[in-house]
SEGUNU-388048 format. One record per residue (C-alpha): residue number from 1; x, y, z. Coordinates in steps of 0.05 Angstrom, whole numbers, m for minus. Layout:
<nodes>
<resi: NUM | x: X | y: Y | z: Z>
...
</nodes>
This chain:
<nodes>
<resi: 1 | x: m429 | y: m66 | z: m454>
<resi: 2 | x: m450 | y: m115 | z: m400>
<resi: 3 | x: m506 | y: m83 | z: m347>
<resi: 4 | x: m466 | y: m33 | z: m314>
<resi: 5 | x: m491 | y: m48 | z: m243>
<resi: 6 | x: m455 | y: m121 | z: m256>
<resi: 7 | x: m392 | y: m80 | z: m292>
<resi: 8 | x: m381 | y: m37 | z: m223>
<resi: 9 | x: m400 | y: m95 | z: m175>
<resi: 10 | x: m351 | y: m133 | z: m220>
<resi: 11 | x: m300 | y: m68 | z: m199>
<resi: 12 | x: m314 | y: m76 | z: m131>
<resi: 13 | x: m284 | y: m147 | z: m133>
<resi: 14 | x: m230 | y: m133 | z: m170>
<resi: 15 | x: m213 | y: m83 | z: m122>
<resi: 16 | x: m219 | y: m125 | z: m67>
<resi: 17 | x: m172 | y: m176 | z: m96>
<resi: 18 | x: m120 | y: m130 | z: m106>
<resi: 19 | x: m117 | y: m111 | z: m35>
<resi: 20 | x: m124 | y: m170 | z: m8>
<resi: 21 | x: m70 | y: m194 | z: m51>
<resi: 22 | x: m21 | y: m124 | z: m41>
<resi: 23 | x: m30 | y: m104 | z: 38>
<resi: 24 | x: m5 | y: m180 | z: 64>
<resi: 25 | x: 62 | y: m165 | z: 51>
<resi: 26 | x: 69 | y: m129 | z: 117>
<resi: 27 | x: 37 | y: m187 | z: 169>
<resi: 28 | x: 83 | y: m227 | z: 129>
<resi: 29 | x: 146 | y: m198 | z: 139>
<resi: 30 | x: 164 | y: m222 | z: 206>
<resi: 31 | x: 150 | y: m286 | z: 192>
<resi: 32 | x: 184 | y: m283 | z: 130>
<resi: 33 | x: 250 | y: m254 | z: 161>
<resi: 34 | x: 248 | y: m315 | z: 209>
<resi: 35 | x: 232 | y: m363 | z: 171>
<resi: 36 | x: 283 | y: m335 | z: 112>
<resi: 37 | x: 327 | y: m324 | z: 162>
<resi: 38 | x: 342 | y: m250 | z: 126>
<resi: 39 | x: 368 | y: m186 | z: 152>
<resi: 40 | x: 330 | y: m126 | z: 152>
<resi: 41 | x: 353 | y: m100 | z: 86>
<resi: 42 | x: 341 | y: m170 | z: 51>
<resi: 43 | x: 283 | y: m157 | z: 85>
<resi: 44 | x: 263 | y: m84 | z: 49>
<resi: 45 | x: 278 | y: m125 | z: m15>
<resi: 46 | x: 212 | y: m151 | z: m15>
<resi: 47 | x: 165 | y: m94 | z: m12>
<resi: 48 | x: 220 | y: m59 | z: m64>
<resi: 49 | x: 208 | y: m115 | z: m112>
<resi: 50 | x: 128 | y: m109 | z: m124>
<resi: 51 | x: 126 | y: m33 | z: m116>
<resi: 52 | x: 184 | y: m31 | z: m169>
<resi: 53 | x: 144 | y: m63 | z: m217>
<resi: 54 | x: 98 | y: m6 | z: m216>
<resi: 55 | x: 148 | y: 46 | z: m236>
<resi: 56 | x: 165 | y: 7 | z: m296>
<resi: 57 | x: 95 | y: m16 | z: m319>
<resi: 58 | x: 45 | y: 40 | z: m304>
<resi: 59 | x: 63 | y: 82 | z: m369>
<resi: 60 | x: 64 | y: 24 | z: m412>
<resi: 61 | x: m5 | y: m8 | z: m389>
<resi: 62 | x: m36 | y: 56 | z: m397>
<resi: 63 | x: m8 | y: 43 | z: m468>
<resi: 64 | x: m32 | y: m22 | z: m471>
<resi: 65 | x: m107 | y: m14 | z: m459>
<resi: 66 | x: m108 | y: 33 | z: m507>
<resi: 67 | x: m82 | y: m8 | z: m565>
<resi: 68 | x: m114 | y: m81 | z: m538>
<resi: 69 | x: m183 | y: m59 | z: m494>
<resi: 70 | x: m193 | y: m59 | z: m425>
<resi: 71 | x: m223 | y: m133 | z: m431>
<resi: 72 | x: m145 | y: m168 | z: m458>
<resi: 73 | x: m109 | y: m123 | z: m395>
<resi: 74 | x: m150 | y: m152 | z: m347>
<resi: 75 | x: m140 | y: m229 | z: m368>
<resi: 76 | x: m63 | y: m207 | z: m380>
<resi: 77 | x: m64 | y: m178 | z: m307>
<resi: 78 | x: m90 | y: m237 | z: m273>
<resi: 79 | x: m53 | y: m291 | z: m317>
<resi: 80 | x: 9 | y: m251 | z: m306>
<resi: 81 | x: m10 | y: m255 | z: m228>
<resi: 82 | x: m25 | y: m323 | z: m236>
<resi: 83 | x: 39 | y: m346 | z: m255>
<resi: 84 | x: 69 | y: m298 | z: m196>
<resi: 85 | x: 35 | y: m337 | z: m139>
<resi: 86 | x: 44 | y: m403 | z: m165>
<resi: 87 | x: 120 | y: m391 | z: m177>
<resi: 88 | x: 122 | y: m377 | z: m105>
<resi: 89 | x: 68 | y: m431 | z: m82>
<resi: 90 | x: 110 | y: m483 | z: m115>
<resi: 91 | x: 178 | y: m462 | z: m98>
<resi: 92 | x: 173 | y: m417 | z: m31>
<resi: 93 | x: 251 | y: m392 | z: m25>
<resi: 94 | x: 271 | y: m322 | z: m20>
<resi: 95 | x: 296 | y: m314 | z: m90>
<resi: 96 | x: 230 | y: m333 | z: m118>
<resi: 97 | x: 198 | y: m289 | z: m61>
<resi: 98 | x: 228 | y: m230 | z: m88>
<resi: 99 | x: 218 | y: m255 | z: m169>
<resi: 100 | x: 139 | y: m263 | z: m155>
<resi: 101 | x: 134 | y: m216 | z: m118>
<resi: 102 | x: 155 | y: m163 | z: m179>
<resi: 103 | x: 109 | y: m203 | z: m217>
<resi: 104 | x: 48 | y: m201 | z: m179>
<resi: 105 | x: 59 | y: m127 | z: m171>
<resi: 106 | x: 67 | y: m130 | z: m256>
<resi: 107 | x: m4 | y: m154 | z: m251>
<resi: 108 | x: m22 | y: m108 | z: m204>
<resi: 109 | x: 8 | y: m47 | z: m237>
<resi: 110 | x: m38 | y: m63 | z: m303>
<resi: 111 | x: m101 | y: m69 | z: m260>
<resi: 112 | x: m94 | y: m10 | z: m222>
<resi: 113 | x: m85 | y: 25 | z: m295>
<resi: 114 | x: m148 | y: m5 | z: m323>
<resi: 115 | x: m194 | y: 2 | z: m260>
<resi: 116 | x: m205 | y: 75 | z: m262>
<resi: 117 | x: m224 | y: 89 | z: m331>
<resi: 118 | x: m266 | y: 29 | z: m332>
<resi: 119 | x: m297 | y: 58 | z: m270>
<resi: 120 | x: m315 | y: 119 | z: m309>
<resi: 121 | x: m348 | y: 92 | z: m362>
<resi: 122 | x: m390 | y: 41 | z: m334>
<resi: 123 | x: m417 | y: 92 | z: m269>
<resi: 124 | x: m406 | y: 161 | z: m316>
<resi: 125 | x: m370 | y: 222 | z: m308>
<resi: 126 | x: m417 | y: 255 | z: m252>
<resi: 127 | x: m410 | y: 190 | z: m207>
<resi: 128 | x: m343 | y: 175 | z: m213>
<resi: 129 | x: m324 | y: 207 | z: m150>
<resi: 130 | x: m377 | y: 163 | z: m115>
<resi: 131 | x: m355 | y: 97 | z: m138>
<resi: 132 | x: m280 | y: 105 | z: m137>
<resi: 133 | x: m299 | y: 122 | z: m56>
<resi: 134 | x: m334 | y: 60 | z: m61>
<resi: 135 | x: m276 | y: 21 | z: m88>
<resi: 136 | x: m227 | y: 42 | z: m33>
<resi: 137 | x: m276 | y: 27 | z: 23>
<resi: 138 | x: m284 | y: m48 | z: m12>
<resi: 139 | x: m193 | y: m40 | z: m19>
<resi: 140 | x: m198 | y: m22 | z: 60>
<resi: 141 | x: m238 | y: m78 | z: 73>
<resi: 142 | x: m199 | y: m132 | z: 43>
<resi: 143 | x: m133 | y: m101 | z: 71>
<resi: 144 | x: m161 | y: m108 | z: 134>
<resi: 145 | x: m197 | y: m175 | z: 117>
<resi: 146 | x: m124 | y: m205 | z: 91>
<resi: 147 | x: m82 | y: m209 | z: 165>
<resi: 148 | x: m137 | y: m240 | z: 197>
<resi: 149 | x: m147 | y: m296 | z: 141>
<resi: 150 | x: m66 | y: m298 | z: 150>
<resi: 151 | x: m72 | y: m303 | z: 221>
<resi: 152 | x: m126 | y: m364 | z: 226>
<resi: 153 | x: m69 | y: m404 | z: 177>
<resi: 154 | x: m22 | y: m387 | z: 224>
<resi: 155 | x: m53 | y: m406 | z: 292>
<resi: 156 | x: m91 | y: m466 | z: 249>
<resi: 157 | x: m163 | y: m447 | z: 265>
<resi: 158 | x: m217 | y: m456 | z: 220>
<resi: 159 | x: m230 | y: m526 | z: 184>
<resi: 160 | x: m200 | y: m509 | z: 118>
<resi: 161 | x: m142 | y: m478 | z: 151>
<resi: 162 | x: m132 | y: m547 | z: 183>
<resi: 163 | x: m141 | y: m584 | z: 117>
<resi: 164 | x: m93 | y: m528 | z: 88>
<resi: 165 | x: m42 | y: m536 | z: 150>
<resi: 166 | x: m36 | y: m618 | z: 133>
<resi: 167 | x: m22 | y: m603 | z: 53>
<resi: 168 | x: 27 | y: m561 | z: 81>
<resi: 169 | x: 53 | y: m615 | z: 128>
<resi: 170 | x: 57 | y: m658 | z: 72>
<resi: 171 | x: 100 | y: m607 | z: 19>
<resi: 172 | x: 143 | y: m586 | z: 81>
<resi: 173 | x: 127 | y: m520 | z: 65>
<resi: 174 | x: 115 | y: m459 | z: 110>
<resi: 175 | x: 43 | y: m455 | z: 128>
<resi: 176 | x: 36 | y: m384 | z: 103>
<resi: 177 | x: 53 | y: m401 | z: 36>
<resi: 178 | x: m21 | y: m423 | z: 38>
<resi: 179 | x: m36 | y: m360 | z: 21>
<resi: 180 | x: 4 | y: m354 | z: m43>
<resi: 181 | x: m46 | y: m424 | z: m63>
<resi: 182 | x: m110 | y: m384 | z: m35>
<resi: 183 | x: m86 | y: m320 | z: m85>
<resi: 184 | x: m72 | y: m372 | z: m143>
<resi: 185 | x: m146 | y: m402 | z: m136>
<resi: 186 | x: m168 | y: m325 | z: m134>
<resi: 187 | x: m132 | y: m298 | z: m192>
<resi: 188 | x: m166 | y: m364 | z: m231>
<resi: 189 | x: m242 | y: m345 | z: m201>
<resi: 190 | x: m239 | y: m273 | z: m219>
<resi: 191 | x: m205 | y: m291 | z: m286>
<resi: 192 | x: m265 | y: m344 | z: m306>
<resi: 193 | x: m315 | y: m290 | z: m290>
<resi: 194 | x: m285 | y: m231 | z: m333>
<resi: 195 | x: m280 | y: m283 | z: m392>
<resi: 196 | x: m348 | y: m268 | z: m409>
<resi: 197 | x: m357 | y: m194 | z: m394>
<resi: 198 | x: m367 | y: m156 | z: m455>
<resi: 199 | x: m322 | y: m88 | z: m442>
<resi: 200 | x: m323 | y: m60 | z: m512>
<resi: 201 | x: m361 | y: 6 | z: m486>
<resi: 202 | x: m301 | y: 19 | z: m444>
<resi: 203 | x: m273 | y: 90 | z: m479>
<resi: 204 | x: m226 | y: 130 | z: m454>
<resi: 205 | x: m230 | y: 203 | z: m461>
<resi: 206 | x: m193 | y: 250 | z: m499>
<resi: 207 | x: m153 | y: 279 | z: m449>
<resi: 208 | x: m148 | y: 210 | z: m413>
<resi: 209 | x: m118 | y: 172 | z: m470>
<resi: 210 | x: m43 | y: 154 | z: m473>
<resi: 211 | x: 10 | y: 206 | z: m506>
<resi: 212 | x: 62 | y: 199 | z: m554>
<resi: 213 | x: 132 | y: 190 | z: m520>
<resi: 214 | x: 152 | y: 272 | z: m532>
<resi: 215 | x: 86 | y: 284 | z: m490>
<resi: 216 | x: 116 | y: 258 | z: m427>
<resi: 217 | x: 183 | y: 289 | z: m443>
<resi: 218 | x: 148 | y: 357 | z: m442>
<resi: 219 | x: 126 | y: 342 | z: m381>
<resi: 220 | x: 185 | y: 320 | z: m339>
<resi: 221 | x: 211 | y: 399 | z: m361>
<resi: 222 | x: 153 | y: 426 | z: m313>
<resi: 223 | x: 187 | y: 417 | z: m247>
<resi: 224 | x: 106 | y: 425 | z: m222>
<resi: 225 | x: 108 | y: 354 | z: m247>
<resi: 226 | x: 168 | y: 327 | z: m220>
<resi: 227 | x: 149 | y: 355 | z: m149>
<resi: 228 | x: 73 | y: 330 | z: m151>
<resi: 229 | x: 113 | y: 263 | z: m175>
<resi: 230 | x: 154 | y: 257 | z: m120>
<resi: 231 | x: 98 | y: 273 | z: m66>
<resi: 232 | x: 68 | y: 212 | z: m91>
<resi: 233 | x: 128 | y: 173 | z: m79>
<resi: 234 | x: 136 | y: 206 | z: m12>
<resi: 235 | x: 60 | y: 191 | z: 8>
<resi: 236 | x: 70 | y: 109 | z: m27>
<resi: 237 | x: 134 | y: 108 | z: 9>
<resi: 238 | x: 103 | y: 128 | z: 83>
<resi: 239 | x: 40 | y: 89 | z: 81>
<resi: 240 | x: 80 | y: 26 | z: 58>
<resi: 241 | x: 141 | y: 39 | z: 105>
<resi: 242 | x: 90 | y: 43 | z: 164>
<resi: 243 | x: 50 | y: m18 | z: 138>
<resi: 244 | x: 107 | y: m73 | z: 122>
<resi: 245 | x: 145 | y: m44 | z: 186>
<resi: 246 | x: 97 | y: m38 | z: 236>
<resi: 247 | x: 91 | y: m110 | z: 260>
<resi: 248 | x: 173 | y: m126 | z: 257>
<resi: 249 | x: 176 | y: m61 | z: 300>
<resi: 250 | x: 116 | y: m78 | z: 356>
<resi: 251 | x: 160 | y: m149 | z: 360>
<resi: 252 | x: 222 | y: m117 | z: 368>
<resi: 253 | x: 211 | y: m73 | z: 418>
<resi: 254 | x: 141 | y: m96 | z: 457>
<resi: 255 | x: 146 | y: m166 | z: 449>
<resi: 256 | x: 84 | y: m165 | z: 406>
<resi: 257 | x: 70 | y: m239 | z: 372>
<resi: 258 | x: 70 | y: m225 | z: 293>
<resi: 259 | x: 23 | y: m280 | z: 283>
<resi: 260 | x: m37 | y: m251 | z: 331>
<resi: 261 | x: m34 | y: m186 | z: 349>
<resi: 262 | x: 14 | y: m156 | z: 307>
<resi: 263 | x: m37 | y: m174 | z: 239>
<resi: 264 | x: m83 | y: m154 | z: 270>
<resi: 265 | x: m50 | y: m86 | z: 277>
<resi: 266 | x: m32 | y: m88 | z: 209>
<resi: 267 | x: m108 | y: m102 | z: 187>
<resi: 268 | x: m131 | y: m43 | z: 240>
<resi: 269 | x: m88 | y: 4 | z: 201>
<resi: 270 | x: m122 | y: m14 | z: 132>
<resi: 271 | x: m193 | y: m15 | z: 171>
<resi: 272 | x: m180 | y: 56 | z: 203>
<resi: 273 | x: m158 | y: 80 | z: 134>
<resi: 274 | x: m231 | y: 66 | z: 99>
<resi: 275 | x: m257 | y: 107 | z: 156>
<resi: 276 | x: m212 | y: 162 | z: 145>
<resi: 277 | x: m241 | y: 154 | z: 75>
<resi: 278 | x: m304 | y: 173 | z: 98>
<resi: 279 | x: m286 | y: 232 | z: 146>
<resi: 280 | x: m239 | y: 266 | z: 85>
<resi: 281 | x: m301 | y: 261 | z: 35>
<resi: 282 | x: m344 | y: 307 | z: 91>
<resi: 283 | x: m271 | y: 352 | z: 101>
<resi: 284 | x: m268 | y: 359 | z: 25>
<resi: 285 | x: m338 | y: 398 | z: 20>
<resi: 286 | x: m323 | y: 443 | z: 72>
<resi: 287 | x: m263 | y: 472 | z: 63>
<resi: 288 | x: m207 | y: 470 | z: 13>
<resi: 289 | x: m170 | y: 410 | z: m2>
<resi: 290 | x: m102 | y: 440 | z: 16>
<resi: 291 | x: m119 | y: 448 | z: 88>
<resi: 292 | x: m140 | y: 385 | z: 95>
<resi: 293 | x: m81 | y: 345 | z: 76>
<resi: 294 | x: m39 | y: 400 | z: 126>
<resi: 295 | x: m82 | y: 378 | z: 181>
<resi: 296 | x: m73 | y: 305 | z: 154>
<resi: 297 | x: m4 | y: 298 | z: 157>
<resi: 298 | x: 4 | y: 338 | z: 223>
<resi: 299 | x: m45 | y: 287 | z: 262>
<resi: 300 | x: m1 | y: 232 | z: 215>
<resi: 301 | x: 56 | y: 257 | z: 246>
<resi: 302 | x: 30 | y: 267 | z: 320>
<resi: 303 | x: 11 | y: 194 | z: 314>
<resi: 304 | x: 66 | y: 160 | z: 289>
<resi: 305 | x: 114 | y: 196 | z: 342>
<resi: 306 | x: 68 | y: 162 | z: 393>
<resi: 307 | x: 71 | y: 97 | z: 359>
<resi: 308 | x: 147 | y: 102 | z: 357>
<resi: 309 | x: 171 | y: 114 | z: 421>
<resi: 310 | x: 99 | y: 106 | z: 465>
<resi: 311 | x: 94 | y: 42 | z: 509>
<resi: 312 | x: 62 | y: m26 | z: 475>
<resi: 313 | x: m11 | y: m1 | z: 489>
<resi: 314 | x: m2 | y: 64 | z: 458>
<resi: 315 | x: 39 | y: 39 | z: 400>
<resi: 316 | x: m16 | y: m17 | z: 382>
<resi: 317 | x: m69 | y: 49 | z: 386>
<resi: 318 | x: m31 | y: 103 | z: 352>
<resi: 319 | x: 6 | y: 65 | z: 290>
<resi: 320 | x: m75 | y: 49 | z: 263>
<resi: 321 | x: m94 | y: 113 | z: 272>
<resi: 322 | x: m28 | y: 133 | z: 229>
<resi: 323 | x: m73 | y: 97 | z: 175>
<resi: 324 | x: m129 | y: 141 | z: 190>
<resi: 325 | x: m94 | y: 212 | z: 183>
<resi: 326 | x: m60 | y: 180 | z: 115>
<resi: 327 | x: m125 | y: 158 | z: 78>
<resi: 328 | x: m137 | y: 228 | z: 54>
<resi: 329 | x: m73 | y: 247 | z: 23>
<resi: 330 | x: m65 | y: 196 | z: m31>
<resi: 331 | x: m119 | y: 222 | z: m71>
<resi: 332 | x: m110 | y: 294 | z: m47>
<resi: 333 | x: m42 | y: 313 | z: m78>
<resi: 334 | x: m59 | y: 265 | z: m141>
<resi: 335 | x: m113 | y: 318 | z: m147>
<resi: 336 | x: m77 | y: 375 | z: m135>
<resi: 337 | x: m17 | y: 351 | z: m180>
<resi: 338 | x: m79 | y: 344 | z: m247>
<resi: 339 | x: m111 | y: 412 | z: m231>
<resi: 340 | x: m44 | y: 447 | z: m227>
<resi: 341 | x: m21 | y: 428 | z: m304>
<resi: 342 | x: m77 | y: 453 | z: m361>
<resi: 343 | x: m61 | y: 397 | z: m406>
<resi: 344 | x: m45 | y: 317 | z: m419>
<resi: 345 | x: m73 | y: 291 | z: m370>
<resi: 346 | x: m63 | y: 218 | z: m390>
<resi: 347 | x: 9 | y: 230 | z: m397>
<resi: 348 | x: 2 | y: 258 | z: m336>
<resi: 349 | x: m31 | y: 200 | z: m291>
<resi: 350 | x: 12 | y: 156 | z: m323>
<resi: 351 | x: 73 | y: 192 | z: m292>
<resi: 352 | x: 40 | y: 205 | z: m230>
<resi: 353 | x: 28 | y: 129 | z: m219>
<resi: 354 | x: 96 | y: 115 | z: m229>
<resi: 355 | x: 112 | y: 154 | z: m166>
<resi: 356 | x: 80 | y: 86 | z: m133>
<resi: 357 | x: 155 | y: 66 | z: m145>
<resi: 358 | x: 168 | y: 103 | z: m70>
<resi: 359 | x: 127 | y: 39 | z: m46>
<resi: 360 | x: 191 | y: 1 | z: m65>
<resi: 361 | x: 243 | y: 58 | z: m50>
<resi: 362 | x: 224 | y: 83 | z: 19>
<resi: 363 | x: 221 | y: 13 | z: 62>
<resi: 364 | x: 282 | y: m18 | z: 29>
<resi: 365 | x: 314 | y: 49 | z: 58>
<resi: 366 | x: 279 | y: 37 | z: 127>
<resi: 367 | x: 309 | y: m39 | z: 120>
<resi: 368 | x: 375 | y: m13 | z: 111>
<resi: 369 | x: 388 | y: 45 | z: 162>
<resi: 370 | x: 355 | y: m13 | z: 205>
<resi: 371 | x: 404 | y: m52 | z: 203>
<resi: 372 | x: 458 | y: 1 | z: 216>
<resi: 373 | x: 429 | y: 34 | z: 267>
<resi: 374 | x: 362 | y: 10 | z: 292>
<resi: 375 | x: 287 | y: m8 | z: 266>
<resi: 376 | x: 266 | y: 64 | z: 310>
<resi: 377 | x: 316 | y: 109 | z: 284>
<resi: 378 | x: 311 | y: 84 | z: 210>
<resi: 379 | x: 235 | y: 103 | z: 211>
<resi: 380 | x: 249 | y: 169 | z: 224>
<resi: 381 | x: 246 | y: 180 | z: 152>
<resi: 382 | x: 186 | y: 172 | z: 145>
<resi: 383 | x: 176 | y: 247 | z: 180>
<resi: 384 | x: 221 | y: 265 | z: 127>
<resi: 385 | x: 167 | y: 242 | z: 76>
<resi: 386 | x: 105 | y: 277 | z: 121>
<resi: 387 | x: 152 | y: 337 | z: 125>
<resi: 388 | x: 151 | y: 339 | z: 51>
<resi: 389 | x: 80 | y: 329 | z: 38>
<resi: 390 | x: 62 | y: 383 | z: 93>
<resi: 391 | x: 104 | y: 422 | z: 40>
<resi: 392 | x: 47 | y: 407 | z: m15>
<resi: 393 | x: m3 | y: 445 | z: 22>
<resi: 394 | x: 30 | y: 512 | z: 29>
<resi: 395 | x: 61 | y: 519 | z: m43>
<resi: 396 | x: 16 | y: 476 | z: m84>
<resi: 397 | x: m27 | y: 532 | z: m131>
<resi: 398 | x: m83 | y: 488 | z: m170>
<resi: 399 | x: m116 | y: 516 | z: m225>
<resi: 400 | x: m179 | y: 489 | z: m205>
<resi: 401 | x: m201 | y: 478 | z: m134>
<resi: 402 | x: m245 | y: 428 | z: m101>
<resi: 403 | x: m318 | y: 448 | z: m102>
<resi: 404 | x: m342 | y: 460 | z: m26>
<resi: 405 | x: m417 | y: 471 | z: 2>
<resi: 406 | x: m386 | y: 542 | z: 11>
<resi: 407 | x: m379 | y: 556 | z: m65>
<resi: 408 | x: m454 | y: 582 | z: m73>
<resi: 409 | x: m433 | y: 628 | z: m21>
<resi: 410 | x: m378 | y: 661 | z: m43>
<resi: 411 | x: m395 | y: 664 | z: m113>
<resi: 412 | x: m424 | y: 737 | z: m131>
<resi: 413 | x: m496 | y: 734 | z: m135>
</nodes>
């Protein structure tokens, strides 16, 4: 295999594309409702569309690798993401909004599949932890990177934006569809540099592997899995409910310009949430991993009643720190939901990652009730979603639990 200090810096990039890619969707949807002219719940169609992809995807890419390598689901990923973003580039409507956008997240869906395990082999078992930290500090970056490059195309600053903003001029197309051309030229960079990367020491484990059909059958039975499932969906569905929502919202109801301020919110919520990376590592060796995500979603909710119905000044404060309290609980109850079932673990993951579908569930809901009763009221359920992953800490009963600086202690000597 390639040097494995190039493999994982290779990683890092590839993590940084897909979140620069994924998180732009929510600076963009005010725009895109303008511009689209859309309702709310045309609106929630968006986000619905790439997160749906994941749902149907996840099992078979894990399926996938295993059969064709690591190396032919990467070029499939960014070829099939590709074709996404210039579909869109070429012909911006909403139809083909919502048709590349379930294509990108296609790509997306097959990368996120691949990443890990090729994380694990190329920085080994004992440092996995380490780098996959590493990977969602470089993911927090570029989500917080992504609204500023969007807002610099949108208030023209920058000479390339300007040379951008006149090709635009000239195709009569909305400005910000430069950044479905800046993802296209992207996808093709990090495509021509995995072309010669030699992955064939990528292996999977035993346990990691993909399962026959009957295996994930089995496991749907356990309702340990469908619950674990569904707090995935319910943490995907809060985190990307606050996200695409959060800048419609500070417009609606504080007057907040989408363009400036409002990405930059956006982008502070993605920032705040690599810090809150940091802080749950330190949490996670002191005490046990089920009191911190109670203490994570209570802040969560604390600050996202502030951001709802505070003035302007606390509202642009307390909806990043929302990302904050959530950056912990993600990889918390994924944890929790593998060290609770003895076996296929594979089969496992790949179900687990499907519950990414509540990325595409949860704001088309929000969306919806918006439009019935208001943008506030309809994110009230995303307390409904907190409320249930406050329920994770009190009746999840792992089989194994996270190794603190306490263990020594305890242990009998």
């Amino acid at each position: 295999m390639t040097n494995r200090w190039l493999t994982l810096l290779y990683i890092q990039c590839v993590w940084f594309v897909i979140s620069f890619v994924t998180n732009i969707i929510g600076p963009l949807m005010p725009v895109i409702i303008s511009d689209f002219h859309l309702s709310l719940t045309l609106a929630g169609v968006l986000p619905f569309a790439f997160f749906l992809s994941y749902g149907l995807v996840s099992i078979p890419a894990g399926m996938l690798i295993e059969t064709r390598g690591a190396h032919f689901a990467l070029l499939l990923a960014f070829s099939v993401n590709l074709a996404g973003s210039l579909l869109f580039a070429l012909h911006p409507t909403y139809l083909t909004a919502v048709a590349a956008l379930f294509i990108i997240g296609m790509g997306m869906a097959i990368l996120q599949v691949v990443i890990n395990p090729l994380t694990r082999s190329a920085g080994g078992e004992a440092h996995f932890a380490f780098f996959a930290v590493m990977g969602q500090l470089v993911f927090g970056l570029a989500s917080y990177l992504s609204p500023m490059v969007f807002s610099a195309i949108m208030t023209h600053k920058g000479v390339l934006s300007l040379w951008l903003s006149s090709l635009m001029n000239l195709t009569r197309a909305p400005h910000w569809v430069l950044l479905y051309w800046l993802f296209a030229v992207l996808f093709v960079l990090i495509a021509l540099v995995t072309l010669p990367l030699d992955l064939t020491g990528v292996e999977l484990k035993s346990d990691e592997k993909s399962e026959p059909l009957r295996v994930y059958f089995d496991l749907l039975r356990d309702r340990y899995v469908i619950l674990f499932f569904l707090g995935i969906a319910a943490y995907v569905g809060t985190e990307q409910s606050i996200a695409n929502w959060m800048s419609p919202f500070l417009e609606t109801y504080h007057g907040i310009d989408p363009n400036t301020t409002g990405a930059q919110t956006v982008g502070d919520f993605w920032g705040l949430m690599s810090v809150g990376c940091l802080v749950g590592l330190l949490l996670l060796k002191l005490t046990d991993s089920r009191m911190v995500l109670r203490g994570a979603v209570v802040a969560a909710m604390v600050c996202f009643l502030a951001a709802l119905f505070g003035p302007a000044t606390v509202s642009l404060l307390a909806f990043p720190l929302c990302g904050f309290c959530l950056s912990v609980m993600f990889s918390i109850i994924f944890s929790l939901g593998l060290n609770s079932i003895p076996k296929h673990h594979g089969a496992l993951s790949g179900i687990l990652c499907s519950g990414i579908l509540g990325g595409a569930i949860a704001p088309l809901i929000v969306g919806t009730l918006g439009e019935l009763v208001s943008l506030r009221t309809s994110l009230l359920l995303v307390f409904v979603m907190l409320f249930y992953m406050l329920s994770i800490s009190f009746w999840a009963r792992p089989l194994v639990r996270n190794a603190t600086l306490f263990d020594k202690e305890r242990a009998p000597s």
